[in-house]
C-alpha positions as a printed Julia matrix, in Angstrom:
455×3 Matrix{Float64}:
 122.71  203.35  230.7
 124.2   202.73  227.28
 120.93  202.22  225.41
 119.52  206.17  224.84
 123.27  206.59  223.43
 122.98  203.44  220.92
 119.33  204.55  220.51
 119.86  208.51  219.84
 123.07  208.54  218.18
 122.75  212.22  217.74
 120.55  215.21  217.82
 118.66  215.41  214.68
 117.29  211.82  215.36
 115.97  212.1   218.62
 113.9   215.68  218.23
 112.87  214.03  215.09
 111.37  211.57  217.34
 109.98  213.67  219.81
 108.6   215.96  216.78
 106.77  212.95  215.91
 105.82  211.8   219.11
 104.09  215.0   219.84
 102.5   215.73  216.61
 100.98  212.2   217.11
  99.12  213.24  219.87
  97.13  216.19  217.25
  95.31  213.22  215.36
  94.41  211.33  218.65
  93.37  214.07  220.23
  90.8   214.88  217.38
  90.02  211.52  216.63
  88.71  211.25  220.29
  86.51  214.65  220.34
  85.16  213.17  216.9
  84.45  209.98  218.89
  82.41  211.92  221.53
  80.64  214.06  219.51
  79.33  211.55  217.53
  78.43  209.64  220.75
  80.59  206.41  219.47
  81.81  203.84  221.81
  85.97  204.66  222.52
  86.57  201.2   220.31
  88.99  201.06  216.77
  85.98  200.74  215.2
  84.65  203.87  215.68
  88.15  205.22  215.15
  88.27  203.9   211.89
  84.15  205.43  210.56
  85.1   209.03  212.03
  88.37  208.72  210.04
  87.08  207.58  207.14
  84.09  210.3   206.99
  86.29  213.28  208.35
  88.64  215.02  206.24
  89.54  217.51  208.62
  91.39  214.55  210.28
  93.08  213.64  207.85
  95.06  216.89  207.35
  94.93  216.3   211.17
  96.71  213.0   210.33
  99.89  214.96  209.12
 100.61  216.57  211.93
 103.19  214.31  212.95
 105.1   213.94  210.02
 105.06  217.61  209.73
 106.13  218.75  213.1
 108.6   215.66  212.86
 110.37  217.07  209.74
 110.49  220.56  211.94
 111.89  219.05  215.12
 114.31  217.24  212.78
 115.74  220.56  211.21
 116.21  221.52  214.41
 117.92  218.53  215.85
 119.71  218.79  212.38
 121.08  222.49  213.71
 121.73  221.36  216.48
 124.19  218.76  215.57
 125.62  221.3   213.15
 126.2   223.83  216.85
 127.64  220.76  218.77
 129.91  219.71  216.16
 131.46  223.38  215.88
 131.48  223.1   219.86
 133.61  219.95  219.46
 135.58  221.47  216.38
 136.15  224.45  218.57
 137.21  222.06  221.85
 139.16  219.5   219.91
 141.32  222.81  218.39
 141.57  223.98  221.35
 143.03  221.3   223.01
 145.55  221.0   219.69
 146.35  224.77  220.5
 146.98  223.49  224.34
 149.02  220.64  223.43
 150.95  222.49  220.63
 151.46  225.34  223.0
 152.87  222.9   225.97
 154.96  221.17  223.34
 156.21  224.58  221.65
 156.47  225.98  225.45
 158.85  222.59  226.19
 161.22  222.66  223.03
 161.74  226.46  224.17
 162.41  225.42  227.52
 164.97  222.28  226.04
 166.14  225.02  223.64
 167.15  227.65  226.52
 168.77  225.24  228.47
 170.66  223.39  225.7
 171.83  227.16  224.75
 172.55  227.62  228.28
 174.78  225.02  228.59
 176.14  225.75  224.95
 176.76  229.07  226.59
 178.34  228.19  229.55
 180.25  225.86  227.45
 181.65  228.47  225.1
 182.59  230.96  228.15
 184.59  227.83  229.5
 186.1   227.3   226.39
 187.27  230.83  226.12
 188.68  230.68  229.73
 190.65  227.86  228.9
 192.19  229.08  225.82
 192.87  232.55  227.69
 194.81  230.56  230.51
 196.24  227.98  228.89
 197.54  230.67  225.65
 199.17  232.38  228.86
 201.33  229.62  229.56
 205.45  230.69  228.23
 206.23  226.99  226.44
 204.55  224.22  224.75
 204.71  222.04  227.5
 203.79  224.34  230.33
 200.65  225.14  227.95
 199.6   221.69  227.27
 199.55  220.54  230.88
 197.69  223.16  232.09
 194.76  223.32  228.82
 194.43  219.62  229.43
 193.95  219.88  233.4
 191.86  222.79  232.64
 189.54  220.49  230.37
 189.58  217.75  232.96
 188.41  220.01  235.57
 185.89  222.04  233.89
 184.19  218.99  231.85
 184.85  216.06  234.39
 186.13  213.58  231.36
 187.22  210.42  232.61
 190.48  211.37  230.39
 192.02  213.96  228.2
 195.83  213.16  226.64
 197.17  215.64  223.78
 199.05  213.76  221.17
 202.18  215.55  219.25
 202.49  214.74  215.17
 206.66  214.01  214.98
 208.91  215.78  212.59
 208.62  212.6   210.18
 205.08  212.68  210.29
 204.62  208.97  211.36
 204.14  208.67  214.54
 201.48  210.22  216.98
 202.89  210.72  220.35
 201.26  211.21  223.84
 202.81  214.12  225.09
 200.52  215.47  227.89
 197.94  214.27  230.08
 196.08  215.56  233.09
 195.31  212.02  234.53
 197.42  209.51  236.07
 196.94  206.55  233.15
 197.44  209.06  230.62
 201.34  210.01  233.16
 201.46  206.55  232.95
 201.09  206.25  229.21
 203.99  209.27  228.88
 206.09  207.04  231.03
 206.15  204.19  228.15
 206.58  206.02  225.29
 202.81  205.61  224.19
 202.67  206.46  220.66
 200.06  205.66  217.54
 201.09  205.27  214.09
 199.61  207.88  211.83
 197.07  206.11  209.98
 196.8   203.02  211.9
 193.14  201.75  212.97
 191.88  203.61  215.57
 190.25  207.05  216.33
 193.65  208.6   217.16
 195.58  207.46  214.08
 192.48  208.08  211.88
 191.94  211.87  212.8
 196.01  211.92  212.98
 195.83  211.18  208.99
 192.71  213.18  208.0
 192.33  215.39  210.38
 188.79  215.21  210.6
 186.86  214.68  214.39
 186.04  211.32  214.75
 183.25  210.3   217.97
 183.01  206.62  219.51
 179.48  206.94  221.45
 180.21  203.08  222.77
 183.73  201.71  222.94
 182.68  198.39  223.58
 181.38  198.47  219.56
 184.51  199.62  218.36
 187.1   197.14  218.05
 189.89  199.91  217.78
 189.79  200.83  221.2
 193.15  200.6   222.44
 194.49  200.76  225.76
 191.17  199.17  227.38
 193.9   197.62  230.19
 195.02  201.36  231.37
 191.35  203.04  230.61
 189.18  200.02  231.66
 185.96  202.74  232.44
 186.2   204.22  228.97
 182.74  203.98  227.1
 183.07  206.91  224.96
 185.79  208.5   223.1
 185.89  211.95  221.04
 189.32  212.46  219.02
 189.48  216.25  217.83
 192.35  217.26  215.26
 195.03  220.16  216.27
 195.55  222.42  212.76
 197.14  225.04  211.88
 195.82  226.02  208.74
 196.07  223.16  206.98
 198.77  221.19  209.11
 197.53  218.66  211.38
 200.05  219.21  214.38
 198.34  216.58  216.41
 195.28  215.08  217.97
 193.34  215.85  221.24
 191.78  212.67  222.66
 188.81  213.28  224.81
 187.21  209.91  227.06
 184.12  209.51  228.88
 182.92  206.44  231.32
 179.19  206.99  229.92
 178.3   205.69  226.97
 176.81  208.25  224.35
 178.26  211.05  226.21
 179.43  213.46  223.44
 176.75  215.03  221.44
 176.82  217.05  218.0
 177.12  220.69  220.35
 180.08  219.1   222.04
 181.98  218.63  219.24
 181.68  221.6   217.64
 182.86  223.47  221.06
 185.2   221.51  221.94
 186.46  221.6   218.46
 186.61  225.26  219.04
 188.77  225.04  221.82
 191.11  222.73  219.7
 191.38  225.15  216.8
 192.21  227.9   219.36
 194.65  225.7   221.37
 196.38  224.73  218.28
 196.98  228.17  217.66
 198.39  229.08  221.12
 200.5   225.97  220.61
 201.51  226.95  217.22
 202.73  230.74  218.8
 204.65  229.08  221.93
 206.12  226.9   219.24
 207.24  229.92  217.64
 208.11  231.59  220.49
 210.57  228.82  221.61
 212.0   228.88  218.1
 212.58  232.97  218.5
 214.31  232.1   222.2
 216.55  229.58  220.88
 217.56  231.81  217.86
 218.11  234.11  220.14
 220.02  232.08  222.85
 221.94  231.13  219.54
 222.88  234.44  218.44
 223.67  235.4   222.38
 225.95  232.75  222.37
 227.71  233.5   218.85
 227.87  237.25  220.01
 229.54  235.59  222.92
 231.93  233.68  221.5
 233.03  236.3   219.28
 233.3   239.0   221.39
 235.43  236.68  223.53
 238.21  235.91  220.27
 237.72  239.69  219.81
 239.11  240.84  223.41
 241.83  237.73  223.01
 242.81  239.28  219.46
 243.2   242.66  221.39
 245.35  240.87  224.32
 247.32  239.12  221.34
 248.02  242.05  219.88
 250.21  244.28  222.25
 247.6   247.24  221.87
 246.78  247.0   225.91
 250.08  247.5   228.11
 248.66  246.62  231.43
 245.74  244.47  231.71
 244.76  245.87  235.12
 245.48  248.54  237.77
 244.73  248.5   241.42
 244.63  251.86  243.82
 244.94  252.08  247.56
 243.45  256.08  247.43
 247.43  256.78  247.42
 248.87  255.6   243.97
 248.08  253.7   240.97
 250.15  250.25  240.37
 249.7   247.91  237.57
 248.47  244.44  238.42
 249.16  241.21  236.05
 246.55  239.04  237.65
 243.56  240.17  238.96
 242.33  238.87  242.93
 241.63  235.33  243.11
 238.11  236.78  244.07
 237.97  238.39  241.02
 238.59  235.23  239.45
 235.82  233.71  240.97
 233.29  236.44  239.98
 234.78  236.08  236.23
 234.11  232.52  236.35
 230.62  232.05  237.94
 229.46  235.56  235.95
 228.05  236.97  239.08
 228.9   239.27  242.19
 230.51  237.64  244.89
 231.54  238.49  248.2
 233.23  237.24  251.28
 234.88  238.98  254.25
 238.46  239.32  255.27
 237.83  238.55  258.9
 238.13  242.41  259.9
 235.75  244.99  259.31
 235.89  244.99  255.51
 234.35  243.48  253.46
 235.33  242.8   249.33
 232.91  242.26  246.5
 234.09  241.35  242.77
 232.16  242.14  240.15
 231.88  240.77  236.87
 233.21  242.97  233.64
 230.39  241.55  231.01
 229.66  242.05  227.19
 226.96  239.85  225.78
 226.94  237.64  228.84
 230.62  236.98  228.45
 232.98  238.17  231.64
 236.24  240.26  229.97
 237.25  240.99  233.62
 236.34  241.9   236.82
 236.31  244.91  239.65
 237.34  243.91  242.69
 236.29  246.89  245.56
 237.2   246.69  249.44
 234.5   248.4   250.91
 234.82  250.01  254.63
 232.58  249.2   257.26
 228.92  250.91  257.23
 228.47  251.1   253.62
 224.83  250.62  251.94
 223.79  249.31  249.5
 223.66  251.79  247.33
 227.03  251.59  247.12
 227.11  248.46  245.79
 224.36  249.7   243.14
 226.77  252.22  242.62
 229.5   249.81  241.46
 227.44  247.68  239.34
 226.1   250.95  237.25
 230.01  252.12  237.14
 230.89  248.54  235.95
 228.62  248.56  233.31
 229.62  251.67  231.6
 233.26  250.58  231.95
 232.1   247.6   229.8
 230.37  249.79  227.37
 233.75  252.0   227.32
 236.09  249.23  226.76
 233.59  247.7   223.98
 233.57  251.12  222.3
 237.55  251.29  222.51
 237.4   247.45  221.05
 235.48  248.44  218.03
 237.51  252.07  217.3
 240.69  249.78  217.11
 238.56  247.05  215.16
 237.81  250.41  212.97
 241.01  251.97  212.35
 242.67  248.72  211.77
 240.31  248.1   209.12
 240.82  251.54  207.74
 244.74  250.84  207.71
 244.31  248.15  205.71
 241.82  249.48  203.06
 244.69  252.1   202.75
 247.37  249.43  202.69
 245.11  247.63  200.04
 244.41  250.67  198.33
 248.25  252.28  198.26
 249.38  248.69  197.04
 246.07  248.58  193.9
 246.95  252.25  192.79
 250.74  251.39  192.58
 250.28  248.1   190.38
 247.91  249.64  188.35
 250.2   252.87  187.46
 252.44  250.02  186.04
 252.72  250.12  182.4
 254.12  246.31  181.43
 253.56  242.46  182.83
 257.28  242.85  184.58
 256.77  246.11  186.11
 254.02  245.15  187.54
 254.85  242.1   189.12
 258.12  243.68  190.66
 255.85  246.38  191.76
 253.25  244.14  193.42
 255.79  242.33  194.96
 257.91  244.76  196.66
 254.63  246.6   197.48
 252.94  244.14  199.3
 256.28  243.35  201.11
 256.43  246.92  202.59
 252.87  246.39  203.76
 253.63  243.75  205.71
 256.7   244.4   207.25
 259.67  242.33  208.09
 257.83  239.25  205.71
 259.09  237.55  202.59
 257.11  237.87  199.72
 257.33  235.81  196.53
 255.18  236.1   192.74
 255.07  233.74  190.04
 252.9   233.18  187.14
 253.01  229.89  185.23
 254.94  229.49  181.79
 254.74  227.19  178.95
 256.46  223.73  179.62
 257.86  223.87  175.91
């Protein structure tokens, strides 16, 4: 079955034979009728007189060397139409496979930016919720149980930079080795060998695709599964404020996309840390300032007490008459002390509520009401409004006395300035300063010296 193909390797060949073939037949054919007319024997013999004495036959002769040479330009064409037939199939079978491969990178490409999608939308969930959270802590627990439930690591921990810059210390984690890890005090040096220290000191990601290679890995005994490891840097600007360690149990598990997103969502978690940092900072100031406005506003009301300005610190009425009171209701007390409204009954049908006299969270006193059986709470509501703008009153009287003392003393200051300065010589006006500022303040003993030469 093999031997036509070894024998006609292609087309021009074989109807080159066949042209041949059949053109032989021509000289035969009239070397025969020669033969016969002649009335020869059919022997070579008589073959070879008629051909020699014949020279029709011998342009006969040529006939198959001719119509060889024909078929042959034809086999010749059609080798040339077969081989633009296989040209033609072979390019279109390179336009089939180059259109399955192109059709297969776009399907890989669609789903890898499907998933980068996906990824991304996740990413910007995360940050939304976790940027939500009020405090740094809050924030980092939930953006690293986020992570851990949207990307199924085998571990996420967020690592804090301290104020001296040395140390790199596990302050959140989703899972229980990384609680675990909290527990002791787990902390890296910055700088030290390893991926946390290294992206601690240059802030620059750093991906293990096969813990068991790198000889850094540390902690093996608490993460025993851990075969890959992606350590992502927390900046803001150019601050590194700490490190987000990401851990997978499959080896080569983090690929170029997943760095770049999840380095994303670091950048914008570093931000939302940085802003409940700042936040924090702004609360304390203010809880700071609160407590300073506090304090003051407290020696303020004790200077006022000190001073003899208020005659009777309190005044209770019965709806008949008005009598001063020393010391307020041991209820009242109570309300001063814990800041709050309290109640309790008298074992009738009363029932007595102190409220809380406040300015700037400090309690300057207290209202202690009796109210009759049947009341509502608006009532109560009532109280609390009237309280308030009692406290508002008494803060305004505070600061008119705080105002025209000041303003008495200006004058004092001024009186005493324009008196020693209307003094023409050193004695006059030292016996005027003197005896000035003595009749400023009163029943007090006032005294001047300059120094003199020893000599």
């Amino acid at each position: 079955m093999n031997q036509p193909a070894q024998t006609f390797k292609n087309e021009t060949r074989r109807y080159a034979l066949i042209g041949a073939l059949f053109g032989l037949l021509f000289p035969i054919s009239a070397t025969l009728i020669r033969i016969a007319d002649q009335g020869l024997p059919y022997t070579l013999i008589s073959a070879g007189r008629v051909q020699s004495t014949d020279s029709l036959l011998w342009i006969i002769d040529t006939a198959p060397l001719i119509i060889g040479y024909i078929a042959m330009l034809a086999g010749r064409r059609q080798d040339h139409s077969h081989q633009r037939e296989i040209q033609l199939i072979q390019k279109e079978v390179e336009i089939s496979a180059a259109k399955a491969s192109l059709e297969q990178r776009v399907i890989e490409r669609t789903k890898d930016l499907e998933r980068q999608s996906v990824r991304l939308r996740v990413v910007g969930e995360i940050a939304k919720d976790a940027a939500s959270s009020k405090n740094l802590t809050e924030l980092l627990q939930r953006a690293g149980q986020l992570i851990q439930n949207r990307f199924g690591f085998y571990y996420t921990g967020f690592y804090l930079i301290d104020e001296g810059k040395e140390f790199a210390v596990l302050t959140a984690s989703p899972t229980e080795s990384g609680r675990q890890m909290i527990s002791e005090g787990h902390k890296v040096r910055v700088g030290q060998t390893g991926i946390v220290g290294h992206v601690a000191a240059t802030g620059e990601s750093r991906v293990v695709l096969d813990t068991g290679l790198d000889a850094a890995n540390s902690n093996s005994h608490l993460l025993p599964n851990t075969r890959s490891e992606m350590a992502l840097p927390l900046k803001v600007k150019k601050d590194i404020i700490g490190v987000l360690d990401i851990q997978s149990d499959q080896p080569r598990a983090f690929s170029d996309d997943d760095v770049e997103v999840l380095q994303l969502l670091a950048d914008q978690l570093a931000a939302a840390m940085e802003r409940a940092r700042l936040l924090q900072q702004v609360e304390q100031n203010l809880k700071d300032i609160e407590l300073a406005y506090g304090r003051t506003t407290q020696e303020s009301w004790k200077s006022i007490a000190e001073s003899g300005l208020i005659k009777n610190f309190g005044y209770h009425f019965d709806n008949v008459r008005i009598q001063s009171i020393s010391e307020p209701p041991a209820l009242g007390n109570k309300a001063m002390q814990a800041g709050i409204m309290v109640s309790e009954s008298n074992g009738s049908k009363h029932r007595i509520i102190a409220i809380p006299i406040k300015l700037r969270g400090q309690s300057i006193g207290s209202v202690t009401v009796k109210l009759k059986e049947g009341y509502r709470q608006l009532t109560i509501s009532t109280i609390e409004q009237a309280v308030d703008r009692l406290a508002g009153s008494l803060e305004s009287a505070r600061l008119f006395e705080e105002a025209r003392q000041r303003a008495d003393r200006e004058q004092a200051i001024s009186h005493v300035t324009t008196a020693i300065s209307s003094a023409p010589e050193f004695d006059a006006i030292l016996r005027t300063a003197v005896e000035e500022i003595g009749k400023s303040l009163g029943d007090s003993e006032v005294s001047i010296q300059i120094i003199k030469s020893n000599e």
